[in-house]
C-alpha positions as CSV (number, residue, x, y, z in Angstrom):
1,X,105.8,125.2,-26.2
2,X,107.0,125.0,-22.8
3,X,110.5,127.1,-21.3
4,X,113.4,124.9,-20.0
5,X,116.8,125.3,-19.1
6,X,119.7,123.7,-18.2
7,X,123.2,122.7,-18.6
8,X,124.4,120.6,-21.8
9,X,126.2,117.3,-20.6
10,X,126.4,116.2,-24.5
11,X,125.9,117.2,-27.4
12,X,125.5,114.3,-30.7
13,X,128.7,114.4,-32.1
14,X,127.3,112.4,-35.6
15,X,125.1,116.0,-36.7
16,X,124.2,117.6,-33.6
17,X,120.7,116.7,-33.8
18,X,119.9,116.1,-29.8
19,X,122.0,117.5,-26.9
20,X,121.2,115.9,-23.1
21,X,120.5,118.7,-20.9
22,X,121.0,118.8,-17.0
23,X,118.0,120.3,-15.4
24,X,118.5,120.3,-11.9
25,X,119.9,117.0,-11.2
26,X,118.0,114.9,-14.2
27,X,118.9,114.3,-17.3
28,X,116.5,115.0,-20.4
29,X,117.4,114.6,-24.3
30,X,116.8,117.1,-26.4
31,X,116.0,116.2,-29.9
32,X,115.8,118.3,-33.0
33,X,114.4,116.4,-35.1
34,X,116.8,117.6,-37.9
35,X,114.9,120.9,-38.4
36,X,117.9,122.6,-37.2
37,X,121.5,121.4,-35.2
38,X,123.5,122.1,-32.1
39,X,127.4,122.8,-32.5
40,X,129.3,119.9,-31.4
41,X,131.6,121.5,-28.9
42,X,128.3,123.0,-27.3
43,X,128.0,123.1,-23.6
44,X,127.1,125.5,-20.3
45,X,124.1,126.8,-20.0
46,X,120.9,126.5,-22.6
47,X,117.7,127.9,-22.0
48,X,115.2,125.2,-24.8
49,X,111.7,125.6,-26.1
50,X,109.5,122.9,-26.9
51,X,107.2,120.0,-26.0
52,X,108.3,117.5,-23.5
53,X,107.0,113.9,-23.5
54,X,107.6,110.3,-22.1
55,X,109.8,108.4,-24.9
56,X,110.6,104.4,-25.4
57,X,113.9,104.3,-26.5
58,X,114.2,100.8,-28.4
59,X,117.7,98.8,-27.7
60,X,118.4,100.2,-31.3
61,X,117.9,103.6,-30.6
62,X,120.0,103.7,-27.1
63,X,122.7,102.0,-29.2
64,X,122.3,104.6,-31.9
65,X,122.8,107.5,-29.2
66,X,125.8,105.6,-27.3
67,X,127.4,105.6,-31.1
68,X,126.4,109.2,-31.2
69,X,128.6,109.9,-27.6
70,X,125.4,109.6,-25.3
71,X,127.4,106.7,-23.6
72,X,125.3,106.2,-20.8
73,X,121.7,106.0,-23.2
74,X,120.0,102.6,-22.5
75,X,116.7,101.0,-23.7
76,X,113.4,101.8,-21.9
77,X,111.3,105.1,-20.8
78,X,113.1,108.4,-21.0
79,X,112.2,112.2,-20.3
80,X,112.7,114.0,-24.1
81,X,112.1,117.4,-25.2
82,X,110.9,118.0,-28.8
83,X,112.5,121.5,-29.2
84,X,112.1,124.2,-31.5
85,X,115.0,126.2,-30.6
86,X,117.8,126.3,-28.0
């Protein structure tokens, strides 16, 4: 796993499984996975380890995040981090 850190923008607001974190100037999501959750009023600074990798994010799944209070997700390649704690 690799060290990152950041500022959280959002945070899911259905079961704080994925928080978008700013990291210098570009944004990258942050998923759990569901093996653990972020508080839904978190925010500042977050340092995050895990794996990051290229995603496709299907219409479905940028419409799932929007409904989640990622208002700005869209379909098509994104910058995630698979983390294993934050």
């Amino acid at each position: 796993a690799m060290k990152f850190s950041g500022r959280i923008t959002e945070v899911c607001q259905k079961t704080g499984c994925w928080v978008m974190l700013d990291a210098g100037g570009t944004g990258i999501r942050v998923r759990t996975k569901h093996e653990f959750f972020v508080p839904k009023n978190a925010s500042g600074s977050a340092v995050v380890f895990g794996t990051l990798e290229p995603v496709e994010v299907s219409e479905d799944q940028a419409k799932h995040y929007a409904d989640d209070g990622n208002a700005a997700a869209k379909p098509g390649r994104e910058w995630q981090i698979v983390a294993t704690s934050i």
